[in-house]
Each structure stands twice: as structure tokens, then as C-alpha cells.
DRENDO-1510 file (C-alpha; in Angstrom, 1 decimal, always signed):
<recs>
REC; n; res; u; v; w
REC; 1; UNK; -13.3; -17.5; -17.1 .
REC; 2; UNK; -14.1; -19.1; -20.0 .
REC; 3; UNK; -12.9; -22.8; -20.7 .
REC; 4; UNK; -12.0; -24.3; -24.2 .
REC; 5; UNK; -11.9; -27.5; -24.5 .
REC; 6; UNK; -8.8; -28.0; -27.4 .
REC; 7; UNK; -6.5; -25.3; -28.4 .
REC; 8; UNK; -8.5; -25.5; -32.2 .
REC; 9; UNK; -11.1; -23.6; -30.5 .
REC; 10; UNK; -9.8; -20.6; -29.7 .
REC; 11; UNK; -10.5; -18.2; -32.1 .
REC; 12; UNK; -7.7; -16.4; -32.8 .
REC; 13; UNK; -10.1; -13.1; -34.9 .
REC; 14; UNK; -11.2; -12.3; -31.4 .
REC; 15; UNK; -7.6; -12.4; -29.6 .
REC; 16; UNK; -5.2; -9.5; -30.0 .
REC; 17; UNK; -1.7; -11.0; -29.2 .
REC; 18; UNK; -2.1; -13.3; -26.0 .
REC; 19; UNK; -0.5; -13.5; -22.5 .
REC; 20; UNK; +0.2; -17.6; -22.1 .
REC; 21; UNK; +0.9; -19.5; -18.6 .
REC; 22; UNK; +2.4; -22.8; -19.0 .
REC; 23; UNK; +2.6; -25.4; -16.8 .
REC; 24; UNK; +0.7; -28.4; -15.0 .
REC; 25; UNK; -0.1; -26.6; -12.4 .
REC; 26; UNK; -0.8; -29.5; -10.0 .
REC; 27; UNK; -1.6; -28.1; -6.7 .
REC; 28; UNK; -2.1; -24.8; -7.8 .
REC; 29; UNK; +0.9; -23.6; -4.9 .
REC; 30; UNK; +2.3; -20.2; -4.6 .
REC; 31; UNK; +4.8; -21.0; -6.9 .
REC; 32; UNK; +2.0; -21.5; -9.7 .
REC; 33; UNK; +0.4; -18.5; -8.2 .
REC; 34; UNK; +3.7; -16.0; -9.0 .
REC; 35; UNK; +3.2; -17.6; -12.8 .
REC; 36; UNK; -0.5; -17.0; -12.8 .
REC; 37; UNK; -0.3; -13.5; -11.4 .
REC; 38; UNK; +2.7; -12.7; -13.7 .
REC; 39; UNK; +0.1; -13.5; -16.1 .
REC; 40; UNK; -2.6; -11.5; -15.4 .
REC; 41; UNK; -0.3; -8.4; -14.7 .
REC; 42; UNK; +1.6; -8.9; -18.1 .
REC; 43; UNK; -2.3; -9.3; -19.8 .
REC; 44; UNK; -3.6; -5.9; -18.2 .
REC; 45; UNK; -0.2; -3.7; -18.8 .
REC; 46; UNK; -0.7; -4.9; -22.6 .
REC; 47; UNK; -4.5; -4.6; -22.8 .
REC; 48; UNK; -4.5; -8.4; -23.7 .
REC; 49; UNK; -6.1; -11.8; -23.0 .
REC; 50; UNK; -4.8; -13.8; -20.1 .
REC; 51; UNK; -4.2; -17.6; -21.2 .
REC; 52; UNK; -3.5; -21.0; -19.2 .
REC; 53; UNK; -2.5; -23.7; -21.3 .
REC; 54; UNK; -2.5; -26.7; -19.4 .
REC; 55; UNK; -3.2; -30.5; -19.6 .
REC; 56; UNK; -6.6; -32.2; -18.1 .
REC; 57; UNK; -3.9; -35.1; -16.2 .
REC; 58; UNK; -0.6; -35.0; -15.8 .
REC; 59; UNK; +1.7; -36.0; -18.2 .
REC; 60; UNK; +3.1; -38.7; -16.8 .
REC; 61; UNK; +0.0; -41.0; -16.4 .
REC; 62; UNK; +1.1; -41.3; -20.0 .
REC; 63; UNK; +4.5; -41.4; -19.9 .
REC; 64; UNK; +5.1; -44.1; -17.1 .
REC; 65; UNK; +1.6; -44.5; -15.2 .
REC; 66; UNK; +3.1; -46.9; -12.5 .
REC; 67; UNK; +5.4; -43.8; -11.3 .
REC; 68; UNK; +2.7; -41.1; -11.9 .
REC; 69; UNK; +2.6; -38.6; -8.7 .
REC; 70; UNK; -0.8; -38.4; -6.9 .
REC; 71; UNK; -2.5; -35.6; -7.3 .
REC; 72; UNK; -3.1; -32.9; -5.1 .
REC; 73; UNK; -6.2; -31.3; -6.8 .
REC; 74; UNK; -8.5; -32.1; -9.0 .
REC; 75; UNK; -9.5; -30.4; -12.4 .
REC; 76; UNK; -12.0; -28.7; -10.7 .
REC; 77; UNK; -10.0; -26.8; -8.3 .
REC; 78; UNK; -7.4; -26.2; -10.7 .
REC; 79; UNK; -9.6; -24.4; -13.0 .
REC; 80; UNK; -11.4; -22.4; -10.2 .
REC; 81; UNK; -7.7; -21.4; -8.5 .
REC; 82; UNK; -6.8; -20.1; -11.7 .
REC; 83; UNK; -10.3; -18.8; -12.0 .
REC; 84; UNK; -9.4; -16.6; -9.1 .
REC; 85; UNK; -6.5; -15.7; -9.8 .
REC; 86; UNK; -7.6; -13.6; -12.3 .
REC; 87; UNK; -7.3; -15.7; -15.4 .
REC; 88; UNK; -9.5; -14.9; -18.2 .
REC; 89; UNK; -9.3; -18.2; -20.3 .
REC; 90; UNK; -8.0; -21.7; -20.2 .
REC; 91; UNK; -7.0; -24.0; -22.6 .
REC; 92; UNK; -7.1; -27.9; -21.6 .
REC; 93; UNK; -5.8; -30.4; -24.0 .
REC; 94; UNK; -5.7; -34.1; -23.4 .
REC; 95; UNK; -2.1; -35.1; -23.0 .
REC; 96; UNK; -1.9; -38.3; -25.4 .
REC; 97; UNK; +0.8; -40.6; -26.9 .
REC; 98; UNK; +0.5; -38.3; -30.1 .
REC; 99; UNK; +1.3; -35.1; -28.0 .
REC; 100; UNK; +4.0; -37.0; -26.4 .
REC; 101; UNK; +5.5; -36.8; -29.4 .
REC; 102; UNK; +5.4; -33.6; -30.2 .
REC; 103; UNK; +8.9; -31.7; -30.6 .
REC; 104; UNK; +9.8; -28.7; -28.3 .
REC; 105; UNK; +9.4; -26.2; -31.6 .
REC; 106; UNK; +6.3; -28.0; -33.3 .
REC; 107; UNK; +4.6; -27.1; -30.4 .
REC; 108; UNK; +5.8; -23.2; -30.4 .
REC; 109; UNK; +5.1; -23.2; -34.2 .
REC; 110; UNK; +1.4; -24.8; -33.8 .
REC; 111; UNK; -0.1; -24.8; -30.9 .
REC; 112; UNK; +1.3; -21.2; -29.0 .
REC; 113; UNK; +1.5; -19.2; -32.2 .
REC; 114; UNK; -0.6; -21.0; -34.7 .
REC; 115; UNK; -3.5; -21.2; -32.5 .
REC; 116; UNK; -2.8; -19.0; -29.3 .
REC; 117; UNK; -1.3; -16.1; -31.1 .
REC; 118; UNK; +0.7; -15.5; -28.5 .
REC; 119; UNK; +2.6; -12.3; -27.5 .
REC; 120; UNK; +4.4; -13.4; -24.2 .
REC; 121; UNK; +5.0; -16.5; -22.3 .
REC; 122; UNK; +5.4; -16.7; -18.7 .
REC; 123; UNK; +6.9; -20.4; -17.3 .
REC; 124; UNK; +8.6; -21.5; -14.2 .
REC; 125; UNK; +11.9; -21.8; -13.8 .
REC; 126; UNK; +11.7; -25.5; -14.1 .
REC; 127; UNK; +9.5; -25.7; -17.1 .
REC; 128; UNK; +10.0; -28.3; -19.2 .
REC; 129; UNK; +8.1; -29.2; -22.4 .
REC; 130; UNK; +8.1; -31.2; -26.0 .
REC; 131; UNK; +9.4; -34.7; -27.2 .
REC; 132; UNK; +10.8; -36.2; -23.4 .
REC; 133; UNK; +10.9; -32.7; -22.0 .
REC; 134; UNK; +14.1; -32.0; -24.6 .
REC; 135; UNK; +12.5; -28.4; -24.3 .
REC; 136; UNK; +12.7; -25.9; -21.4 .
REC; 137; UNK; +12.5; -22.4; -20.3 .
REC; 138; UNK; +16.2; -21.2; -21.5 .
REC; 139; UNK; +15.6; -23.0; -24.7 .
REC; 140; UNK; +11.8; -21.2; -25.1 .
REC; 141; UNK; +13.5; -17.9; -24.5 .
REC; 142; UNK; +16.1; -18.5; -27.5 .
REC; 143; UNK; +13.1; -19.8; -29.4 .
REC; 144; UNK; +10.7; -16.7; -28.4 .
REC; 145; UNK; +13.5; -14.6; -30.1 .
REC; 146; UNK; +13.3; -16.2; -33.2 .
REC; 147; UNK; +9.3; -16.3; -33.4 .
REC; 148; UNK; +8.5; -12.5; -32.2 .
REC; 149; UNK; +7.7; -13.5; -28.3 .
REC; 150; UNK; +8.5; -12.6; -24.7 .
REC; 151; UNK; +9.3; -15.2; -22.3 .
REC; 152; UNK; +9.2; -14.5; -19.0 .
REC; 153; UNK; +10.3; -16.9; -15.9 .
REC; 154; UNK; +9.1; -16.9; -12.8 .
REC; 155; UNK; +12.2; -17.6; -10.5 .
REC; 156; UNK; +11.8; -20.3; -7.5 .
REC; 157; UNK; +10.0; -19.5; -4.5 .
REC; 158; UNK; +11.3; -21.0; -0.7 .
REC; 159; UNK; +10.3; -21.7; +2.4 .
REC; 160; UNK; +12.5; -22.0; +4.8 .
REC; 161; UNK; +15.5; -22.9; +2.6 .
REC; 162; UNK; +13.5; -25.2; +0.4 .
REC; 163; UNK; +12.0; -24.8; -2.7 .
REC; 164; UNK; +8.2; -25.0; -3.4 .
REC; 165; UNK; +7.2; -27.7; -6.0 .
REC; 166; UNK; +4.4; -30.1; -5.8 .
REC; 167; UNK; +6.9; -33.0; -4.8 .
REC; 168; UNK; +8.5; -31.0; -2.2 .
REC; 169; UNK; +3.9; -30.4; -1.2 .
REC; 170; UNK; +3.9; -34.6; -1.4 .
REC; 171; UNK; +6.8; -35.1; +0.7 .
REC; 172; UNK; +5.7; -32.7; +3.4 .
REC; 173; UNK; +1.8; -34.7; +3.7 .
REC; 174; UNK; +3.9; -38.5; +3.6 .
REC; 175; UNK; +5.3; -37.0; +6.7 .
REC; 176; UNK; +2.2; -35.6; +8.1 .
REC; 177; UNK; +3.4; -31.9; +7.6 .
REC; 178; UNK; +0.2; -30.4; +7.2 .
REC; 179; UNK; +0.8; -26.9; +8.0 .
REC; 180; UNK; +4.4; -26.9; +5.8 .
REC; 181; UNK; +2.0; -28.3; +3.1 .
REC; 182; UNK; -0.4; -25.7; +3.5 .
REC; 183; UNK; +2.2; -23.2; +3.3 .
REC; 184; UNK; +3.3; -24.3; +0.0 .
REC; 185; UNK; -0.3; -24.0; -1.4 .
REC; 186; UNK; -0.8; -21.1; +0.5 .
REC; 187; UNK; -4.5; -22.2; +1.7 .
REC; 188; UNK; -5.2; -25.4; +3.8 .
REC; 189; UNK; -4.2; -28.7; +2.1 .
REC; 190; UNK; -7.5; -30.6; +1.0 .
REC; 191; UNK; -9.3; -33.6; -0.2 .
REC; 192; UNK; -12.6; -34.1; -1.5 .
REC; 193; UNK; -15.3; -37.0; -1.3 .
REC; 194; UNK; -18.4; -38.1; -1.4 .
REC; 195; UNK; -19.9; -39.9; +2.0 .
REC; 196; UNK; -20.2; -43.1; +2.0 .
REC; 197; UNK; -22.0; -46.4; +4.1 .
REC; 198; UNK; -19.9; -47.2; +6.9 .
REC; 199; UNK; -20.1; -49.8; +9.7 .
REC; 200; UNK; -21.6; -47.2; +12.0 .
REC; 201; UNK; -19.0; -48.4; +14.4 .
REC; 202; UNK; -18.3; -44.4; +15.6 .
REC; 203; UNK; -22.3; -44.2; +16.7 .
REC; 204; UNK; -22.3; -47.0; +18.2 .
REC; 205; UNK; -19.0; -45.8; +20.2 .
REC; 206; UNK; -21.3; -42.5; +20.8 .
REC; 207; UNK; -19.2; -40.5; +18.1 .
REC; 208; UNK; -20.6; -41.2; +14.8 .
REC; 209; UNK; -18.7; -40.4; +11.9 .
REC; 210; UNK; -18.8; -39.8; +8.2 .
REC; 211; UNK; -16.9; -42.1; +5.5 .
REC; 212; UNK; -15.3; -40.6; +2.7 .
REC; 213; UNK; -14.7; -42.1; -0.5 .
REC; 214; UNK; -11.8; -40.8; -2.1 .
REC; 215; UNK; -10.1; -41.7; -5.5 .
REC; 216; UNK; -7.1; -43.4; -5.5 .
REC; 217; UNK; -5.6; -41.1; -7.7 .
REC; 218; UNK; -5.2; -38.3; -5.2 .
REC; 219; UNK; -2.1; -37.7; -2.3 .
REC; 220; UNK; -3.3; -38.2; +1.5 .
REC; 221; UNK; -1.9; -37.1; +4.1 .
REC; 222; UNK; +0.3; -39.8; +6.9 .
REC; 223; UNK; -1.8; -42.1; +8.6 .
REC; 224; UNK; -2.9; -40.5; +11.7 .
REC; 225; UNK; -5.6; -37.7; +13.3 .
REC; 226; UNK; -6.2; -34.8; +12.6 .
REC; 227; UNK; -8.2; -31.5; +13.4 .
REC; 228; UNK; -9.9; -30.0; +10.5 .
REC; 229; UNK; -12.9; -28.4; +8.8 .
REC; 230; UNK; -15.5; -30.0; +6.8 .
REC; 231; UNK; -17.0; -27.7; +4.1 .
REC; 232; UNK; -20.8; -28.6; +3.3 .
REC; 233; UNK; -23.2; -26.8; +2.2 .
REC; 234; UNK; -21.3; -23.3; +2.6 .
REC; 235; UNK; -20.6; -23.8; +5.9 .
REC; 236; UNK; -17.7; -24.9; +7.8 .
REC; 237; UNK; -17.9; -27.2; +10.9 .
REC; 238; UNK; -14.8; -28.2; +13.1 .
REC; 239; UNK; -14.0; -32.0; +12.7 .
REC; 240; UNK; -11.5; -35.0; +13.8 .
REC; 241; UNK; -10.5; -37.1; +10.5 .
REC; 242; UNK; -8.8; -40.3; +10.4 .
REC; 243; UNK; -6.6; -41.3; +8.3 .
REC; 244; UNK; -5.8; -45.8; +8.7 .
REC; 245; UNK; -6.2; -48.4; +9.2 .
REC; 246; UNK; -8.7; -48.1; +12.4 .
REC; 247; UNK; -6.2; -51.2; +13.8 .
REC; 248; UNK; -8.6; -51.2; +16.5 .
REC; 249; UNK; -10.9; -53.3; +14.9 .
REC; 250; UNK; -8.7; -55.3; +12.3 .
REC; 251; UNK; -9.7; -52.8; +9.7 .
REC; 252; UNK; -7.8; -54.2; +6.1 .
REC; 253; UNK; -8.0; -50.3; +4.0 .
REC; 254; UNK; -7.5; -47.0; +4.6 .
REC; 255; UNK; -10.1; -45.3; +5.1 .
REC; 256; UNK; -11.0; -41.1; +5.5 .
REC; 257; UNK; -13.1; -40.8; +8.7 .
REC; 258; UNK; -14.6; -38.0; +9.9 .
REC; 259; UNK; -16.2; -36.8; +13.3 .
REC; 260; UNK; -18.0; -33.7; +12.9 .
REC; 261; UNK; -18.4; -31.7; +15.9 .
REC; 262; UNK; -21.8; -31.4; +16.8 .
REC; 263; UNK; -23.3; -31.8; +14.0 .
REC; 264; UNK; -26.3; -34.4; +13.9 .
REC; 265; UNK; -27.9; -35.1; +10.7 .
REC; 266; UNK; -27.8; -37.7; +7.5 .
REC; 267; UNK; -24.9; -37.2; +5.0 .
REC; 268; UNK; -24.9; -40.3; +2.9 .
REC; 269; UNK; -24.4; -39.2; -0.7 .
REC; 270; UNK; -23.2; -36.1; +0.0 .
REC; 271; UNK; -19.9; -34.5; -1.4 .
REC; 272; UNK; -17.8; -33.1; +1.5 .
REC; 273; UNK; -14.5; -31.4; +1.2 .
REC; 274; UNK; -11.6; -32.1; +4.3 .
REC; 275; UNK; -9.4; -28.8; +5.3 .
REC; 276; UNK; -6.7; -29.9; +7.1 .
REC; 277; UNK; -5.4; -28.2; +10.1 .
REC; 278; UNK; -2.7; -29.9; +12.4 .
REC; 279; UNK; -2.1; -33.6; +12.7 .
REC; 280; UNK; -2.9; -34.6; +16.1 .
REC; 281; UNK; -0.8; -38.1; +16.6 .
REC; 282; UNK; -0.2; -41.6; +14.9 .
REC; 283; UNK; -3.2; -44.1; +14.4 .
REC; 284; UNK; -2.7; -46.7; +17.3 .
REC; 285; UNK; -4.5; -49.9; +18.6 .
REC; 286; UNK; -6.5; -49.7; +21.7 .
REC; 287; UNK; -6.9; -52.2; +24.2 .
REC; 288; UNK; -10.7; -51.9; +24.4 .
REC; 289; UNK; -13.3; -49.9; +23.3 .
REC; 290; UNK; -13.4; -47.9; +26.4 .
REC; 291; UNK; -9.9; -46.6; +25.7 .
REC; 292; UNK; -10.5; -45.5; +22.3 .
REC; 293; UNK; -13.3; -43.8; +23.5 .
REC; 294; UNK; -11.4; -42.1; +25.9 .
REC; 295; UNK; -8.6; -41.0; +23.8 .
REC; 296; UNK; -11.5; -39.5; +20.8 .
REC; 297; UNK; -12.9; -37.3; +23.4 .
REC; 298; UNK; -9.3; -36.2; +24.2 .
REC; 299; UNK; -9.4; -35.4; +20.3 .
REC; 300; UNK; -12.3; -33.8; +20.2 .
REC; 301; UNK; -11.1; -31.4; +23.0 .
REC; 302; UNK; -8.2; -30.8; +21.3 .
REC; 303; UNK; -9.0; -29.8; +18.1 .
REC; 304; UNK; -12.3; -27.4; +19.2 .
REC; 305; UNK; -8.9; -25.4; +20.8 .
REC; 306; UNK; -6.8; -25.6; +18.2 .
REC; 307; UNK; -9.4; -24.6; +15.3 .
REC; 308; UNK; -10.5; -21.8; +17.7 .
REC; 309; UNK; -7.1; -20.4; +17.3 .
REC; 310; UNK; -5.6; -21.5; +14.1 .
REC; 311; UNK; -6.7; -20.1; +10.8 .
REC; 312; UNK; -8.7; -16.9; +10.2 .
REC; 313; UNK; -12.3; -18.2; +8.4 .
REC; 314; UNK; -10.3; -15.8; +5.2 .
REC; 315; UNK; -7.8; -17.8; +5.0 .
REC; 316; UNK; -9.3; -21.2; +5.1 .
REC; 317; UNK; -11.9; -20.1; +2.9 .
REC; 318; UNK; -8.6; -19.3; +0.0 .
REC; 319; UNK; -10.0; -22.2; -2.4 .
REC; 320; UNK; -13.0; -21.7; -3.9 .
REC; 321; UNK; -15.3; -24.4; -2.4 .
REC; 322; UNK; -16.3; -25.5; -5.7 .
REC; 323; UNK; -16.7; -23.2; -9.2 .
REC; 324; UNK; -18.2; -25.5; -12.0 .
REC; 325; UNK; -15.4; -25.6; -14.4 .
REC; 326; UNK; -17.5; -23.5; -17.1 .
REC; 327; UNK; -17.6; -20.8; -14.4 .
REC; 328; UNK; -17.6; -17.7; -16.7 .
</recs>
């Protein structure tokens, strides 16, 4: 898949009417996936390119930062989900108070037909775009009329009665939903981090862990424990993370902590990605040390049995583990 950088650098002598995605795209979820694939099928039946346009952040870090969602991937899983999904090229654009302002048909006129070329256009149901979102997918049908394009829109998909979106993804991880999360994605909710210096309290416990730093930027799952994998180093390894406060000791943050199943060796600096599995039970405070230990290797026991059982290695190895976002 080839990346460009701006819209201006697609070179429109080389593209014979394009097949456009729009959206986000946060979370890449299987509602994304039926535009994506929409895509991709519209781009082969027409012997033409397969687009994403999308933004590097959302939107609305610009628009009103204090009530921006967090995340649930990063660019670099974005653009290897979309990678994999069959996409051939994808246009990131820095959403900025200038495009803010652009009007619903400006950015038909200039950016999909003045520099995309486009043929057809495939958008959620809930697409919005343009000058405070005055533009949708209704109103870029009508408008694909006038211009000489198709708009197609993908219609909602459910789950149980409820509608997959990327708030409906957040609301499910607040509550410690993991596996209703990982439905909506349709591959095991994940974070990424690199390891970082702890107070080596879990070794000295006799279950040393890992410390991961994660931005701030990105959704976490409830406070609580968890059984999941690790991915390092193309492997996978069964692992207890916890999510708090570690109230034990007083702790003042929350932290990601991770015990990996026997595994013995230094990871300081290394980046590690979290698949979660099935939340085990809240964070509490222990009594003593000897308590907390007790209840970890209840954990431990736990979640080797539940990770023996719970996934097939195909499906939790859905997300790439990591495609450099000038994959080609």
C-alpha cells in the first residue's frame, strides 16, 4: 500500500477514475471493515485504484480538544488494518483550523475530484463531513449526482441489538467489556507501549512484571486484571495485566502492568503490544503482601486456562503486529 502524505501528491496522470473510502476510521472495527471491503470490491469490479482518505488525528482534537475521544489505535495500525484489508493507497491529510473550514462542496470540488479523480465514494451511514459536519452521506449522494459520482453507504452493523461505532467500542472497555469490545473490532482489543523502569516490586513479590508506558491519548480498558497476550518479538506469550492503581502499596497513577508467564529475561526499552482476553476482577487492596501473593497465583492459574481455550492463535493474530506505515 502505498501512503501519500497530502492529497496534492497524488498524481492524478497515473489514476483512472478512483474508488474513495471516507471516514476516520478510529478503531478500524467491522463497521470500518464493510466500508473498506466495499472499497476494494467496488475498485476490482471497475479495474480501478482503491483510495482511503482519512485524517492523521481526529478531528476533534481540533474542534474541541478537552472533549476529544481517546483513541483506540494508533496511525500505525490504522494504516496496516487498511493495509490488509486490501487497500491499495491512502491519503492522510492533517486536519487543521483551515480544513475546518472547509465547506461540504469545496471539498467535493477540490480535494475528491480535483485531486482524487474520483469515480465512486463509499461512506458510512453516519458520515459526516465539511464546515461543522453541515455535510453528510444523503447530502454527498445528491452532490455525487451533480459531479458524475457514485456514492455508496455502507448501512450499520449490530451486535446484539446495538450498533457498532467506536463510542459504542469506548463504552464497552469503561465497563471492562473486553470481549463485546473485541467483537466490535473484530480482533482482540489492544494497547501498545514501550517497557519501562518500575519499582521491581512484582520480583521482589516473586512475580516480576513489566511496566508499560502508554500515551495518554489512547482508551484503556476499567481498572482491573486481566488475562491476555503479550506480542514480542513475533511471538505471543500468556500474561496477567493490571490496569490501577496497585492500592496495595499507595500507588498515586495508573499504571499498565504486566506478568508474563514464564518468561525470564530483560525487556526494558522494548515495545510490547497487550491483547486483551477476559477481565478477571476489580483492582482491590490487600491486607498484606502474603494475600496479594496469594490471589496473583490464583490469576496466574486462571488465565493459563482461559487463554488455553479462548481464541484460536488466527484470530488473535487479526492485526498486523506492526507494518511500518510505508509498507508497500
Amino acid at each position: 500500500m502505498k501512503v501519500f502524505r497530502d492529497a496534492k501528491e497524488v498524481q492524478l496522470g497515473v489514476i483512472n477514475g478512483s474508488i474513495v473510502a471516507l471516514g476516520t476510521f478510529d478503531g478500524v472495527h467491522i463497521g470500518h471493515k464493510a466500508v473498506l471491503d466495499k472499497c476494494v470490491s467496488q475498485a476490482k469490479q471497475e479495474g480501478a485504484p482503491s483510495f482511503v482518505f482519512t485524517f492523521y488525528d481526529h478531528p476533534s482534537r481540533v474542534i474541541s480538544p478537552k472533549c476529544a475521544p481517546k483513541s483506540l489505535t494508533d496511525l500505525e495500525d490504522r494504516l496496516a488494518l487498511f493495509q490488509k484489508a486490501g487497500i491499495q493507497y491512502t491519503v492522510l491529510t492533517h486536519f487543521d483550523a483551515k480544513m475546518a473550514r472547509v465547506t461540504p462542496r469545496e471539498f467535493i470540488e477540490n480535494i475528491l475530484i480535483g485531486f482524487l479523480g474520483v469515480k465512486q465514494v463509499i461512506v458510512g451511514f453516519n458520515y459526516t463531513f465539511g464546515w461543522k459536519a453541515k455535510g453528510n452521506a444523503d447530502y454527498l449522494k445528491d452532490l455525487g449526482k451533480v459531479y458524475g459520482f457514485d456514492v455508496h453507504i455502507s448501512m450499520p452493523v449490530e451486535i446484539n441489538g446495538v450498533t457498532v461505532s467506536s463510542t459504542e467500542i469506548r463504552t464497552a472497555l469503561a465497563k471492562g467489556n473486553i470481549e463485546t469490545a473485541s467483537d466490535m473490532l473484530g480482533r482482540p482489543f489492544s494497547i501498545k507501549g514501550k517497557v519501562i523502569k518500575g519499582d521491581n516490586r512484582g520480583k521482589l513479590l516473586g512475580y516480576p512484571t513489566v511496566n508499560l508506558d502508554v500515551s495518554d491519548d489512547f482508551a484503556l480498558p476499567k481498572q482491573g486484571v486481566y488475562a491476555a497476550f503479550i506480542y514480542f518479538n513475533d511471538r505471543l506469550f500468556k500474561a496477567v495485566t493490571n490496569i490501577g492503581m496497585r492500592p496495595t502499596f499507595y500507588g498515586k497513577n495508573v499504571t499498565v502492568e504486566t506478568h508474563i508467564l514464564g518468561f525470564d529475561g530483560d525487556l526494558y526499552g522494548a515495545n510490547l503490544r497487550v491483547l486483551f482476553c477476559k477481565r478477571l476482577r476489580d483492582e482491590k487492596k490487600f491486607g498484606s503482601s502474603d494475600e496479594l501473593i496469594y490471589q496473583i497465583s490464583k490469576d496466574i492459574k486462571e488465565t493459563d486456562n482461559i487463554l488455553n481455550h479462548h481464541l484460536p492463535i488466527d484470530k488473535i493474530m487479526g492485526i498486523s503486529m506492526g507494518i511500518s506505515e510505508d509498507a508497500s
